[in-house]
C-alpha positions as CSV (number, residue, x, y, z in Angstrom):
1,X,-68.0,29.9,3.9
2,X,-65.4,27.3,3.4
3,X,-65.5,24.6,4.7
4,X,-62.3,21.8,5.4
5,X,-62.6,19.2,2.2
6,X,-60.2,17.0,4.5
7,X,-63.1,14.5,6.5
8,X,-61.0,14.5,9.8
9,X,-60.6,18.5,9.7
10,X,-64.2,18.7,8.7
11,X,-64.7,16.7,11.7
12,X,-63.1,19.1,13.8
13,X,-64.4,21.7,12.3
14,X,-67.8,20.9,12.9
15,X,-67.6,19.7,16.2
16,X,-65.7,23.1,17.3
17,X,-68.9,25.1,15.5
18,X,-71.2,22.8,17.8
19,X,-69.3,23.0,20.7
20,X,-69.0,26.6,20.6
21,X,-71.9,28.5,18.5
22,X,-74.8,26.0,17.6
23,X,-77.3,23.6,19.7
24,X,-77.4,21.4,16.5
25,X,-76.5,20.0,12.9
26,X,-79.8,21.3,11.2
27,X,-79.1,25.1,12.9
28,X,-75.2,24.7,12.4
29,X,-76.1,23.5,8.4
30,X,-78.9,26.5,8.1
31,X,-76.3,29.2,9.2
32,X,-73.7,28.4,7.5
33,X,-75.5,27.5,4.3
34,X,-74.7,23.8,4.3
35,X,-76.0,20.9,2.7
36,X,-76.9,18.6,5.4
37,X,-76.7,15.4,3.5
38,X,-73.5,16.3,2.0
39,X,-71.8,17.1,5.0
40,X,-73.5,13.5,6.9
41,X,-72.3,11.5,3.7
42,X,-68.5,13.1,4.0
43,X,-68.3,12.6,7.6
44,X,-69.7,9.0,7.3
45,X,-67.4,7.7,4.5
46,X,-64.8,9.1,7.2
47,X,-66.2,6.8,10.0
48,X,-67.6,9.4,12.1
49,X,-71.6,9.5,12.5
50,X,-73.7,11.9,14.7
51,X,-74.2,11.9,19.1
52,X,-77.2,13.6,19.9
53,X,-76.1,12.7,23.8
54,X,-72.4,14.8,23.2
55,X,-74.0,17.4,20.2
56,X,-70.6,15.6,18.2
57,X,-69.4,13.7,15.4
58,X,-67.5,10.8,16.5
C-alpha cells in the first residue's frame, strides 16, 4: 500500500485508518505492512507524536 510521503497527509492518513479500521499503531503498521519506526520518525520530524488517550497523532 501507498502510503502519503507528505508528514501532514500521512498524518491524516493515519489517524483516519485509526479512527475508522484499527484499535492501534502496532495493528494499523502489521496490516498494512508498515514499518513502525519509520512511520514514528516521519510523523515526529513533522511535530506530531502518538495519544494513546485519543488512538491519534497530534
Amino acid at each position: 500500500m501507498n502510503i502519503p510521503n507528505d508528514p501532514v497527509m500521512l498524518m491524516s492518513f493515519v489517524n483516519t485508518k485509526l479512527r475508522d479500521e484499527y484499535s492501534s499503531p502496532e495493528e494499523l503498521c502489521k496490516a498494512l505492512s508498515i514499518d513502525r519506526e519509520e512511520l514514528e520518525q516521519k510523523l515526529k520530524e513533522a511535530g506530531f507524536t502518538y495519544k494513546s488517550e485519543t488512538n491519534q497523532y497530534r
